[in-house]
C-alpha positions in Angstrom: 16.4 7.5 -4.1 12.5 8.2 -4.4 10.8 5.6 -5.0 6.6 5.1 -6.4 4.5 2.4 -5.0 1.1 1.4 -5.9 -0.8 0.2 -2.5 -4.4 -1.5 -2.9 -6.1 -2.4 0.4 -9.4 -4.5 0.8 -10.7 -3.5 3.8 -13.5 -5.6 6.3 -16.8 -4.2 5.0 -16.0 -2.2 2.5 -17.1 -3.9 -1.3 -14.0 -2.7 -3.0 -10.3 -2.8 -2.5 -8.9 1.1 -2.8 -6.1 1.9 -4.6 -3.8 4.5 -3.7 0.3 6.1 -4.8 2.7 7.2 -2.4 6.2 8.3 -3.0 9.3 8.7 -0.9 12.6 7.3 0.0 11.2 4.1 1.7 11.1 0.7 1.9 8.1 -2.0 1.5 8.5 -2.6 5.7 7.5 1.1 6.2 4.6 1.6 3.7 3.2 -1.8 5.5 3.0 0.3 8.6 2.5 3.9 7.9 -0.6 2.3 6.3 -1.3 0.0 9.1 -1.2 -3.2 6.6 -1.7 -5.7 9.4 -4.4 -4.2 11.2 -7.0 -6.5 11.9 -9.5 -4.3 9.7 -7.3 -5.4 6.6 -8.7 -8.2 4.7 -6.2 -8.1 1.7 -3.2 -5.8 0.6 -0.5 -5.4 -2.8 2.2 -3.4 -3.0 3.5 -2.7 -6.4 6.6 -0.9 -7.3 6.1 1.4 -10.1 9.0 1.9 -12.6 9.8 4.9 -14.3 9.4 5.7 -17.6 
């Protein structure tokens, strides 16, 4: 089942968070690290789960 996520990094050095979508058949685990969410270059992150309409 496909799922849509809303990930919004803030970065060290970098004066606003980005905000980026990904979809796919994963989980919250994997989207922390094919994004590399606890690299020490990551300030801040959220994952949201979008729902569909």
């Amino acid at each position: 089942m496909s799922r849509h996520f809303k990930i919004i990094t803030k970065e060290v050095g970098r004066e606003h968070p980005i905000e980026t979508e990904f979809s796919g058949d994963v989980d919250r685990a994997y989207i922390i690290k094919f994004f590399g969410l606890r690299e020490p270059d990551v300030e801040w992150f959220r994952i949201e789960e979008l729902q569909k309409d």
